[in-house]
VOPAGU-2260 file (C-alpha; in pm, 1 decimal, decimal comma):
REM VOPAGU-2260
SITE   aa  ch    i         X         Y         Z
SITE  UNK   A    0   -9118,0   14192,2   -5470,3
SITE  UNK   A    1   -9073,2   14213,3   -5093,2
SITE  UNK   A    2   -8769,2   13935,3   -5132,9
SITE  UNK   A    3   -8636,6   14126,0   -5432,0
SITE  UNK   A    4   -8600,8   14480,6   -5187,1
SITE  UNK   A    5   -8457,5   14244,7   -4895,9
SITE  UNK   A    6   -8193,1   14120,9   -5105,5
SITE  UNK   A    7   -8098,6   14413,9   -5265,8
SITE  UNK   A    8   -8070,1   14605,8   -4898,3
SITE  UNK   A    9   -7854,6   14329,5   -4768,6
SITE  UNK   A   10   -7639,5   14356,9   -5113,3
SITE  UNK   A   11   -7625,9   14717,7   -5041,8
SITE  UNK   A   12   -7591,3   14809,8   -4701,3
SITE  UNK   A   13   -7226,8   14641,2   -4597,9
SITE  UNK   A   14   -7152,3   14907,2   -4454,0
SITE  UNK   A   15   -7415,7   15126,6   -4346,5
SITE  UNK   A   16   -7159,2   15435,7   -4219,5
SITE  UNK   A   17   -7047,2   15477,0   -4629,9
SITE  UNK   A   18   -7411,8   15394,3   -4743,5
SITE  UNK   A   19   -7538,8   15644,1   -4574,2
SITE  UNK   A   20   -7276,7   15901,7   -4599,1
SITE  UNK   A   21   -7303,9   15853,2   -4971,2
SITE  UNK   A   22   -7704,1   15916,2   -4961,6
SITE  UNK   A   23   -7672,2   16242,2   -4753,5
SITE  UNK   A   24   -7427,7   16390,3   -4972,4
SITE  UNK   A   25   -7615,7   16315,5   -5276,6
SITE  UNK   A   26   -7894,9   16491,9   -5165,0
SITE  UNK   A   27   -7681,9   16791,4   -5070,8
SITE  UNK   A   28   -7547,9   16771,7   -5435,9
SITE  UNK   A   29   -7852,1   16783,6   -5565,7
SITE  UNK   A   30   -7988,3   17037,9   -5351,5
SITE  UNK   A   31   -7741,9   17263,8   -5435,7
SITE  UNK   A   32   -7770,9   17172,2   -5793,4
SITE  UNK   A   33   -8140,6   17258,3   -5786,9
SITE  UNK   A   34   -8116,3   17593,7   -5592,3
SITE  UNK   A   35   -7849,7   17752,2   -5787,3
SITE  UNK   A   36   -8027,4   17669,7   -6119,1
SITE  UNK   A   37   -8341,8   17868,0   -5970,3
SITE  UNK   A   38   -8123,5   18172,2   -5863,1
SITE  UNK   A   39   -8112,2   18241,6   -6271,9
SITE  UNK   A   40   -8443,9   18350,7   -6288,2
SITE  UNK   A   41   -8453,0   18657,3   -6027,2
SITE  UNK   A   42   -8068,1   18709,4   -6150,8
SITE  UNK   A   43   -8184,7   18790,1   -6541,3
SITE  UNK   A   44   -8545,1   18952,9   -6393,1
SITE  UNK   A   45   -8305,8   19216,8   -6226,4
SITE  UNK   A   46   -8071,5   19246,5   -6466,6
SITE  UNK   A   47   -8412,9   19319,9   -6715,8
SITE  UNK   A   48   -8566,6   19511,5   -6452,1
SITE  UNK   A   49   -8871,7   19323,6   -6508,4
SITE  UNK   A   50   -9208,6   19403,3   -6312,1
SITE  UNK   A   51   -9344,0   19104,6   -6275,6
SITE  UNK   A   52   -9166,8   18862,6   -6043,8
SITE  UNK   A   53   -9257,5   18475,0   -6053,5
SITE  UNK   A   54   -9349,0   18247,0   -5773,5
SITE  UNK   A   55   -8942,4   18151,0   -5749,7
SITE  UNK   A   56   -8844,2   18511,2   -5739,4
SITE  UNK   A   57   -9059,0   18565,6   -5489,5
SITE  UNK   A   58   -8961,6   18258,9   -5284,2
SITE  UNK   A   59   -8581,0   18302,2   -5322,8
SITE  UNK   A   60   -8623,1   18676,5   -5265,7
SITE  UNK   A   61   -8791,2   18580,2   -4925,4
SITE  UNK   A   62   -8503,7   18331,2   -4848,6
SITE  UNK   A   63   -8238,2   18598,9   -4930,0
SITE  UNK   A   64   -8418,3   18836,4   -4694,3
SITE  UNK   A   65   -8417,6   18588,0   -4397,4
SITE  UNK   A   66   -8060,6   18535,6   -4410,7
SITE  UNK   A   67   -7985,7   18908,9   -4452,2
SITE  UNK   A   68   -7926,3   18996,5   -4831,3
SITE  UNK   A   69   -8066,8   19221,7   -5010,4
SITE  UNK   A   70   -8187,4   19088,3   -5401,1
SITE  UNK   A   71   -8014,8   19253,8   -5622,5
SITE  UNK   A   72   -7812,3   19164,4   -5929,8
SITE  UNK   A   73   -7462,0   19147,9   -5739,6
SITE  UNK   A   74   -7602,7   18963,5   -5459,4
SITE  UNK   A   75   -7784,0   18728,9   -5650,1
SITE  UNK   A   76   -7482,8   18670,7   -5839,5
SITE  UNK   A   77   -7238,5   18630,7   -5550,0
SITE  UNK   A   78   -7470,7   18371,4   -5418,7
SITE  UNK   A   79   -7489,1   18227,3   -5780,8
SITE  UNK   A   80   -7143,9   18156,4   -5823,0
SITE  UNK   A   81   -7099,0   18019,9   -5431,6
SITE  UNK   A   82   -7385,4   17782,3   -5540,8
SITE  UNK   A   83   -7226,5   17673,2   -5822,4
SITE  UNK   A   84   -6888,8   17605,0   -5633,4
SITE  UNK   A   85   -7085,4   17416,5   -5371,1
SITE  UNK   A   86   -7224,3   17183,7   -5607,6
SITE  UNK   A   87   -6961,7   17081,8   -5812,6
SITE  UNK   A   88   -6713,2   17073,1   -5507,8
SITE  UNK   A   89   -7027,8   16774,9   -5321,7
SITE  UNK   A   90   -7075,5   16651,8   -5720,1
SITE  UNK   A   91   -6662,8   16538,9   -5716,7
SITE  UNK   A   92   -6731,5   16415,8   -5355,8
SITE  UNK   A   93   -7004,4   16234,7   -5430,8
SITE  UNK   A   94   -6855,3   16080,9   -5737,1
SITE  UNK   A   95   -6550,0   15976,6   -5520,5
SITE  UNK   A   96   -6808,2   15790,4   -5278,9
SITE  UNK   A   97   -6971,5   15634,2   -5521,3
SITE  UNK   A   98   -6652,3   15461,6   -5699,3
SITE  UNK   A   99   -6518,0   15377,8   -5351,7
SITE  UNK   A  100   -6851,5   15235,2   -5271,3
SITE  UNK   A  101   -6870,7   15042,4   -5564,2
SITE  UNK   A  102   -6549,3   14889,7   -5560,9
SITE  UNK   A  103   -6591,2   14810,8   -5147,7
SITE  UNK   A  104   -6902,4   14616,0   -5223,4
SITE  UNK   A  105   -6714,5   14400,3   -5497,2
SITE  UNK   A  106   -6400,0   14360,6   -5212,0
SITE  UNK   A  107   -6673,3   14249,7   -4935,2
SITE  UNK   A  108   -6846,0   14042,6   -5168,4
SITE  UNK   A  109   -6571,2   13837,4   -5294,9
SITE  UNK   A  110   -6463,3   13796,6   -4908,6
SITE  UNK   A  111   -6779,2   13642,2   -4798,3
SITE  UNK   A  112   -6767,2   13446,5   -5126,2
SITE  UNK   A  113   -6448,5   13288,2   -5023,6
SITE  UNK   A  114   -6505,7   13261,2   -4683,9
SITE  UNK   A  115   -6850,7   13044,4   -4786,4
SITE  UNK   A  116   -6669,2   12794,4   -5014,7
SITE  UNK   A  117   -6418,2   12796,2   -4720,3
SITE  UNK   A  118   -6689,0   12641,8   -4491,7
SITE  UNK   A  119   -6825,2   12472,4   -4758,7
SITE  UNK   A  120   -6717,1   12037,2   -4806,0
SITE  UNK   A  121   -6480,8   11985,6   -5139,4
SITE  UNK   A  122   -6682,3   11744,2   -5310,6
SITE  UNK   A  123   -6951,6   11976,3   -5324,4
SITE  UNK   A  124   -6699,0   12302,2   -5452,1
SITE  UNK   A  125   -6577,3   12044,0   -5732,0
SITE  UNK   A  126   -6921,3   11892,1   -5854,5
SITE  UNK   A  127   -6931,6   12264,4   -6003,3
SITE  UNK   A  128   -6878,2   12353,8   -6357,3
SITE  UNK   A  129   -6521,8   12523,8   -6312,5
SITE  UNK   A  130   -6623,8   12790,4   -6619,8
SITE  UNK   A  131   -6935,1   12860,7   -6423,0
SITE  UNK   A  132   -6805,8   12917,9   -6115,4
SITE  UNK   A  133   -6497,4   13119,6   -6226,1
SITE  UNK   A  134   -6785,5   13318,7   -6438,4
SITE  UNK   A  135   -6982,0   13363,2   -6151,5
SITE  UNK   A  136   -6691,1   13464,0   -5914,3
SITE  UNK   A  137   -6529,3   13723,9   -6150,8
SITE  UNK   A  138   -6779,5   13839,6   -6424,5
SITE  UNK   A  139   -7100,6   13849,4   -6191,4
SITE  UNK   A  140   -6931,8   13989,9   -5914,7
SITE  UNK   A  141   -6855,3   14285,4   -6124,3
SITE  UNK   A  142   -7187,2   14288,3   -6318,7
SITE  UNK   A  143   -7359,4   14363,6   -5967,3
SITE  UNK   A  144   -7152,2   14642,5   -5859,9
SITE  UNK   A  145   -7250,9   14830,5   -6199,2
SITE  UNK   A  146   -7612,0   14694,7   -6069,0
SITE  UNK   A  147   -7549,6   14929,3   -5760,5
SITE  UNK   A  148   -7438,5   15179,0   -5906,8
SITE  UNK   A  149   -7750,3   15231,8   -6161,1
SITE  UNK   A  150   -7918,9   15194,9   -5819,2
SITE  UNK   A  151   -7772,5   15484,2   -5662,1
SITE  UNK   A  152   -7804,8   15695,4   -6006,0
SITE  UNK   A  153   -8218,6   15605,6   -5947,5
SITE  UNK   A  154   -8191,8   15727,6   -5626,8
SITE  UNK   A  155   -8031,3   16051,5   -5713,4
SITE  UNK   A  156   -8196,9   16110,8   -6062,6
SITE  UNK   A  157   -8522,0   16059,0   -5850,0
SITE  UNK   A  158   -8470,7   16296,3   -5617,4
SITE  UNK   A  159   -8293,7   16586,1   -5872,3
SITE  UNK   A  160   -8648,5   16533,9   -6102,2
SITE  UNK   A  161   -8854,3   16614,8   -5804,3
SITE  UNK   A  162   -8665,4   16913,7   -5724,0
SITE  UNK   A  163   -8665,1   17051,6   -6070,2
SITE  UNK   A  164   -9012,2   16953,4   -6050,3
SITE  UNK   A  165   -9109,6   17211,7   -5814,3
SITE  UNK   A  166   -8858,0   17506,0   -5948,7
SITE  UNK   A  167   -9082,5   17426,2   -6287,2
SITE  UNK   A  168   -9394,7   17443,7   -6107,7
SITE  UNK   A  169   -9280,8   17773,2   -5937,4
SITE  UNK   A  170   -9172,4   17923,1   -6236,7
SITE  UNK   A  171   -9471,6   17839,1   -6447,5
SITE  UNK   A  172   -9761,8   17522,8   -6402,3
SITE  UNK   A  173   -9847,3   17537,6   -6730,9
SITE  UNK   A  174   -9484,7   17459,8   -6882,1
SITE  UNK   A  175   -9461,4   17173,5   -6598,4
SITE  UNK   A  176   -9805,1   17007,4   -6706,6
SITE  UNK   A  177   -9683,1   17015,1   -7076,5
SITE  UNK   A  178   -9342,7   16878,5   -6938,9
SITE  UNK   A  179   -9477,9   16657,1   -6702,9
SITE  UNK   A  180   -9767,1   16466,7   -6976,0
SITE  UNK   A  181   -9458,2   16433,5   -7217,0
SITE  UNK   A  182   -9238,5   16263,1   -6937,5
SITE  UNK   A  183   -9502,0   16053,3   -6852,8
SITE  UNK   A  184   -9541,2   15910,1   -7180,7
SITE  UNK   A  185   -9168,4   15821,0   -7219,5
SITE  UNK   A  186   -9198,6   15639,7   -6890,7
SITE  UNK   A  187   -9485,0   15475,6   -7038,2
SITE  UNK   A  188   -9305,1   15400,6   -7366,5
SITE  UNK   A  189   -9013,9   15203,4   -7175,3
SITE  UNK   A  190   -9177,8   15082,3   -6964,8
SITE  UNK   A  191   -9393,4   14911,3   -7263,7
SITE  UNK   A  192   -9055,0   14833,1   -7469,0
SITE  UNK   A  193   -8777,4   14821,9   -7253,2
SITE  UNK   A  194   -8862,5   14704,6   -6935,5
SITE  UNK   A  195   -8936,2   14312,4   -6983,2
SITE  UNK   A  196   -8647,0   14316,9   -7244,3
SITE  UNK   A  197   -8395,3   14470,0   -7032,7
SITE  UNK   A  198   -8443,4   14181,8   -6752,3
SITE  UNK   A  199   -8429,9   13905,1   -7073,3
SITE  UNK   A  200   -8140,5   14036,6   -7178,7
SITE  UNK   A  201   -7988,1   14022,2   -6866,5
SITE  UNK   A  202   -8060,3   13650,2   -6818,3
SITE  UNK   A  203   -7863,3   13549,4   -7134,7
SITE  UNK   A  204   -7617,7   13772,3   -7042,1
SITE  UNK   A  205   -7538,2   13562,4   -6783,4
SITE  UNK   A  206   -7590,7   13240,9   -6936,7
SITE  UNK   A  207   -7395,3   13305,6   -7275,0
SITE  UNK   A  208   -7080,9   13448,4   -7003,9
SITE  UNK   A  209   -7083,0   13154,9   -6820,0
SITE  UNK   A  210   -7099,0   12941,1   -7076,2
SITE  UNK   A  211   -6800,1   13115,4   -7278,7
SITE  UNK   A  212   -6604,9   13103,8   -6943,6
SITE  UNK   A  213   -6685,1   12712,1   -6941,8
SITE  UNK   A  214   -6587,2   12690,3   -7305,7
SITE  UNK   A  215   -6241,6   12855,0   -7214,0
SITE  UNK   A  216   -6150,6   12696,9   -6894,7
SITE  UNK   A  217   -6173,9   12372,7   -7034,3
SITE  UNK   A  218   -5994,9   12447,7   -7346,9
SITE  UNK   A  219   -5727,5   12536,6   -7131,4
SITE  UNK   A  220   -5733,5   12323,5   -6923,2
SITE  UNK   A  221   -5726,6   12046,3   -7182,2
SITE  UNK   A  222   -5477,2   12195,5   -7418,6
SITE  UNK   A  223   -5276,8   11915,9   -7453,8
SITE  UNK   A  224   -5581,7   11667,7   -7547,2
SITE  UNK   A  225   -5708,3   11934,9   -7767,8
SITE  UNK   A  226   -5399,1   11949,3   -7952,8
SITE  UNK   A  227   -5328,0   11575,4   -7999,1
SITE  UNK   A  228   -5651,2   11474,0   -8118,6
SITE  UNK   A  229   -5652,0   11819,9   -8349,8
SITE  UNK   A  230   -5957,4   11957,1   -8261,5
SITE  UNK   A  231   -5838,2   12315,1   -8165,7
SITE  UNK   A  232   -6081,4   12477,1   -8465,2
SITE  UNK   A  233   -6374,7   12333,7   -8370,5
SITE  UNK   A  234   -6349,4   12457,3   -7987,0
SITE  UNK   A  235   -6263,6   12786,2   -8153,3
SITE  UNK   A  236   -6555,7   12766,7   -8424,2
SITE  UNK   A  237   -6816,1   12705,5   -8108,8
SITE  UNK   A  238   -6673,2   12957,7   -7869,6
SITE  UNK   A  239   -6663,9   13199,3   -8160,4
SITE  UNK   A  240   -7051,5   13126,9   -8228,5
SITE  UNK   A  241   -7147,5   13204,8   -7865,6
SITE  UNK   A  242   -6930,0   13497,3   -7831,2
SITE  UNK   A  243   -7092,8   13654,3   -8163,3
SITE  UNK   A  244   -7441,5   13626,6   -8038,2
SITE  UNK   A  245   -7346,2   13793,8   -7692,6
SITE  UNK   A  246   -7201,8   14062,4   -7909,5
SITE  UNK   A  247   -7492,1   14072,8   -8112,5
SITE  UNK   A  248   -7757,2   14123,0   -7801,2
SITE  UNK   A  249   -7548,8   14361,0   -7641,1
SITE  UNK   A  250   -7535,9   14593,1   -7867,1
SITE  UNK   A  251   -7873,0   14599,0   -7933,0
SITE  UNK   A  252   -7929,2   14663,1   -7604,4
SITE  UNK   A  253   -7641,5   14985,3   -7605,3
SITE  UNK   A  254   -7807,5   15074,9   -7912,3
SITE  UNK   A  255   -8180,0   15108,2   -7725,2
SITE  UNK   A  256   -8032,8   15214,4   -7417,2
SITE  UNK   A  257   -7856,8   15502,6   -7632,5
SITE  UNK   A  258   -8127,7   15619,3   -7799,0
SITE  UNK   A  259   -8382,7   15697,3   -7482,4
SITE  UNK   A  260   -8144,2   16073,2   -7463,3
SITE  UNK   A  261   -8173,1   16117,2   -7818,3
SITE  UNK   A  262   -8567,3   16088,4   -7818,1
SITE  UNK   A  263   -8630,0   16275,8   -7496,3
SITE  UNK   A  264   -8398,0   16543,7   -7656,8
SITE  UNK   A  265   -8665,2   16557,6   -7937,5
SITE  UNK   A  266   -8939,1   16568,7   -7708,0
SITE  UNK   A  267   -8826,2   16864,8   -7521,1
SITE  UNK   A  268   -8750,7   17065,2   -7809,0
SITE  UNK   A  269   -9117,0   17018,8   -7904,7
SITE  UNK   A  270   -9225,7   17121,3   -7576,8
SITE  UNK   A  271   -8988,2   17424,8   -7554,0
SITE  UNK   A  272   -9161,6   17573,3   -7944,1
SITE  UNK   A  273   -9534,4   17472,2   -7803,2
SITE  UNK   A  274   -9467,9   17665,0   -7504,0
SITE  UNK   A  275   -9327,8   17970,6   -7671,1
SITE  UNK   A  276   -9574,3   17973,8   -7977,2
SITE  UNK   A  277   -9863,7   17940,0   -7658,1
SITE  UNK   A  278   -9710,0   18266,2   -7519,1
SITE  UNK   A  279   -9676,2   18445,4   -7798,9
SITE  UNK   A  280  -10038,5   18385,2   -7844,7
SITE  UNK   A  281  -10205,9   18492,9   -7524,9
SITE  UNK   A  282   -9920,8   18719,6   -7348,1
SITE  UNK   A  283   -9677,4   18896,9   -7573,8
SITE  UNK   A  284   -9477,2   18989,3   -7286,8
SITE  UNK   A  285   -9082,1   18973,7   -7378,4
SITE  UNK   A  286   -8931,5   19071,1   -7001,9
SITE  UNK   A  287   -9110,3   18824,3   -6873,8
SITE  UNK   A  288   -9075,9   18535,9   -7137,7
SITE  UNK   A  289   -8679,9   18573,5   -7143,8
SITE  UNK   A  290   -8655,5   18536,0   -6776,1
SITE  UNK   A  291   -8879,1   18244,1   -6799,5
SITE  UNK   A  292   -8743,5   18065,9   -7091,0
SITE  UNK   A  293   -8402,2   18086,9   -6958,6
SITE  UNK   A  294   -8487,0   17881,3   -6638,3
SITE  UNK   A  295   -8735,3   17708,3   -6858,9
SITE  UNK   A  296   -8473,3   17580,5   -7143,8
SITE  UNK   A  297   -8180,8   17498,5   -6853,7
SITE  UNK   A  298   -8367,9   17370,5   -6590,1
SITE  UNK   A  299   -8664,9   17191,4   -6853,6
SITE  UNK   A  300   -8286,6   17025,0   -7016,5
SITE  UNK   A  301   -8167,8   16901,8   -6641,8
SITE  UNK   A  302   -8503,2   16765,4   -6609,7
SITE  UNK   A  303   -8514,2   16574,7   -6934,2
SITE  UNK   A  304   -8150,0   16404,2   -6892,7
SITE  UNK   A  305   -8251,9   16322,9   -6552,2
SITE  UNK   A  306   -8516,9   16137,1   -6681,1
SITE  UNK   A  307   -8285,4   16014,8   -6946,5
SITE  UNK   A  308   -8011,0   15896,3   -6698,2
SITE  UNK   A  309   -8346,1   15742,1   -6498,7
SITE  UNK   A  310   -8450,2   15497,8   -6791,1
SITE  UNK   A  311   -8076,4   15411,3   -6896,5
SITE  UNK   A  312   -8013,6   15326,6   -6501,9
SITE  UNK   A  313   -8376,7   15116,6   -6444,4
SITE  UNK   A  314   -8278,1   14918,1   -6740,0
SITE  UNK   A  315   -7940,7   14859,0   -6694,5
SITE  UNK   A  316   -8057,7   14821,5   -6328,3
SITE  UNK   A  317   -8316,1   14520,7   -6426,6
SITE  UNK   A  318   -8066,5   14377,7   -6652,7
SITE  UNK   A  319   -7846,8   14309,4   -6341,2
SITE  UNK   A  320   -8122,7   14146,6   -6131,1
SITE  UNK   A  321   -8016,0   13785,0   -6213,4
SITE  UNK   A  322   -7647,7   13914,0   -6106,5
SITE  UNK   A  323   -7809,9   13983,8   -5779,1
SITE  UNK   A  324   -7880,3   13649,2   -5711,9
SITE  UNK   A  325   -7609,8   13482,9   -5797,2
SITE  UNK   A  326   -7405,2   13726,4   -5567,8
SITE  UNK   A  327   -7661,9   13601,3   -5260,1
SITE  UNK   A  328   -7591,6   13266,2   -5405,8
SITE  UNK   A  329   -7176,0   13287,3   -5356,6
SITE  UNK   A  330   -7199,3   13435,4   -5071,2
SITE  UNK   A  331   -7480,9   13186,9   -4907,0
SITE  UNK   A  332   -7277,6   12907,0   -5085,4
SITE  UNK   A  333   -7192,4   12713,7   -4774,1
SITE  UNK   A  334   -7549,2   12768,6   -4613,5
SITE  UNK   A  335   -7715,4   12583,6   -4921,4
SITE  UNK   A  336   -7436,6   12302,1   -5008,8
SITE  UNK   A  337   -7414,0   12129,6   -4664,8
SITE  UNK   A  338   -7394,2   11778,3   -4760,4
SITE  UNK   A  339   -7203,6   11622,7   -4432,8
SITE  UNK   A  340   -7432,0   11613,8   -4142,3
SITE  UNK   A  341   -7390,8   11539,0   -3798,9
SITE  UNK   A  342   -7444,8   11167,1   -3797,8
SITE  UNK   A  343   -7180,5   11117,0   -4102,6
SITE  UNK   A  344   -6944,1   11344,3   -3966,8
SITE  UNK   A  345   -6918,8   11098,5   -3624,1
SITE  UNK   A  346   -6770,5   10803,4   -3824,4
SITE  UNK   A  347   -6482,4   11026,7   -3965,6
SITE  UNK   A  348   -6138,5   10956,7   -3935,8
SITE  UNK   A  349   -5928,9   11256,3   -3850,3
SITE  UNK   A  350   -5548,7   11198,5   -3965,8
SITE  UNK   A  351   -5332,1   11456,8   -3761,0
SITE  UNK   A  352   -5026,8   11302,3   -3791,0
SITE  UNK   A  353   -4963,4   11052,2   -4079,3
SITE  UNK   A  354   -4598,1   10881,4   -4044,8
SITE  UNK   A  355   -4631,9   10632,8   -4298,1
SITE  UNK   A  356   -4766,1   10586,3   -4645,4
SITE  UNK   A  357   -5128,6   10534,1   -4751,7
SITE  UNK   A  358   -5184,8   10264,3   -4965,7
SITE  UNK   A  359   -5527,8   10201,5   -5148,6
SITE  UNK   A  360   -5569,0    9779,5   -5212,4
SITE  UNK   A  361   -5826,7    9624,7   -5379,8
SITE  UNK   A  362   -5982,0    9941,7   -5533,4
SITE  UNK   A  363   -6255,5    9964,8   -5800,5
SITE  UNK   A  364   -6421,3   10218,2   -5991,2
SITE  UNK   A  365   -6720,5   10247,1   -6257,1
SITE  UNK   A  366   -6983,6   10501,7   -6363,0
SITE  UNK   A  367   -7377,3   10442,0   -6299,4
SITE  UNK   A  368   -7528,9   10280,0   -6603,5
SITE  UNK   A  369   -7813,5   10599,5   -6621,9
SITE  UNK   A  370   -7479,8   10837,7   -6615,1
């Protein structure tokens, strides 16, 4: 586990300036997202002249009095709409950072990569499965990026459930228990059905790619061969079979992926009735309930796709683990595939200058009998 958050952090952090920028901005997204979602309850207890003020009222009423404002329904709604400016002006930036980001970490990745097989010997490079390596190179590369990106969506999906966490608490403790045992039971569910599947799926992800990019590199590469000895259907026939089963397993997995919102949807409507049927029962009370269930049904929503975009980003997250390695693998390459030492290296010849022709005399070549 420790090795699997070591290599991630080196993955991640090539440049810690961006990293970071991109963290503290996501928080300040977030934050604002948060805080302007809570400034709807004292807005609609004001406009309702209601009498009895929640927790949150009371909290943001206390915040608006520190800074100078008085609550009432046109500043609350000044500061409302400023809010909402604020976040989606830092949600743009931090969407911007996240696809430069992205993007940076696939540029700096393919660097090193090529820069390893640089300082890498030849006969190593070309003891490699072409296919593979091309796979490896181009598809995997890629593959981990989208891994860091579900990594920052856990990070910020995290963070936004806490916060809307504690506006639920502050608005009422019994809605947030209800919400809260119902959360942790879909977290339970995936983690049950999805988790271990995700991380298989990933695996022969990988191998089916890099076996289709094998398949097609030496199809091409053999064209003419293929074409004399007529044997072009059954390359496509094979290649065909491969590619239908990685179609097949990847859309199951969109399919189970897909249908985490769907479910939690369900779940919160559930919640929402239980809720209102419980206050109906033991406080028929309709200036407070509106107030409430307004914060309850928007923020209780945020909540539940948070946790929706959560599960959709661990799994796609696992699935990319093997990617991970692969990446530390390319750009490692040289470190791992030193096969001329020291001693060897003494009894090279080094040809600066060649003036004449080299001529090979004498020369024989066979395979080992157990190859």
């Amino acid at each position: 586990m420790i090795e699997k958050i070591k290599l991630i952090k080196q993955l991640f952090f090539q440049s810690p300036f961006k990293a970071y920028t991109l963290i503290i901005v996501s928080i300040i997204s977030i934050f604002l997202e948060g805080f302007s979602y809570a400034t709807i309850l004292p807005l609609l207890e004001n406009y309702l002249g209601s009498s009895e003020g929640s927790n949150l009222s009371e909290m943001i009423e206390y915040v608006f009095n520190y800074v100078g404002f008085t609550t009432n329904i046109i500043s609350i709604s000044i500061i409302f709409v400023i809010l909402i400016v604020l976040k989606n002006f830092f949600r743009i930036f931090r969407e911007y950072l996240t696809a430069n980001y992205k993007y940076y970490l696939r540029e700096i990745w393919l660097k090193k990569t090529y820069k390893a097989m640089d300082n890498t010997d030849y006969e190593k490079i070309i003891s490699i499965n072409r296919g593979k390596l091309f796979n490896n190179v181009f598809h995997e590369t890629n593959n981990a990026t989208l891994g860091m990106e579900n990594l920052i969506e856990i990070f910020t999906t995290i963070v936004s459930i806490v916060i809307f966490v504690i506006i639920l608490l502050l608005t009422s403790i019994k809605f947030t228990l209800l919400i809260a045992s119902t959360a942790a039971l879909i977290l339970l569910l995936n983690r049950i059905l999805l988790y271990n599947y995700s991380r298989k799926i990933g695996n022969k992800e990988v191998e089916l790619n890099q076996l289709v990019s094998s398949v097609i590199h030496d199809s091409l590469v053999s064209i003419k061969n293929i074409k004399s000895f007529n044997v072009m259907s059954d390359f496509s026939k094979y290649l065909n079979g491969h590619v239908r089963y990685l179609r097949k397993i990847m859309v199951q997995w969109r399919v189970y992926t897909f249908s985490t919102m769907p479910i939690i949807e369900t779940f919160l409507v559930l919640v929402i009735i239980t809720f209102v049927i419980y206050w109906n029962v033991y406080n028929n009370n309709v200036e407070t309930l509106v107030p409430l269930l307004a914060v309850i049904v928007v923020v209780g929503q945020r909540l539940m796709q948070q946790l929706s975009r959560l599960l959709i980003a661990i799994n796609s997250f696992n699935r990319m683990k093997r990617s991970f390695n692969i990446i530390s693998e390319l750009i490692n390459f040289d470190k791992a595939n030193k096969i001329i030492n020291s001693e060897s290296k003494k009894d090279n010849i080094i040809l600066d200058i060649i003036k004449q022709d080299i001529e090979f005399n004498n020369i024989s070549f066979n395979y080992e009998k157990s190859k």
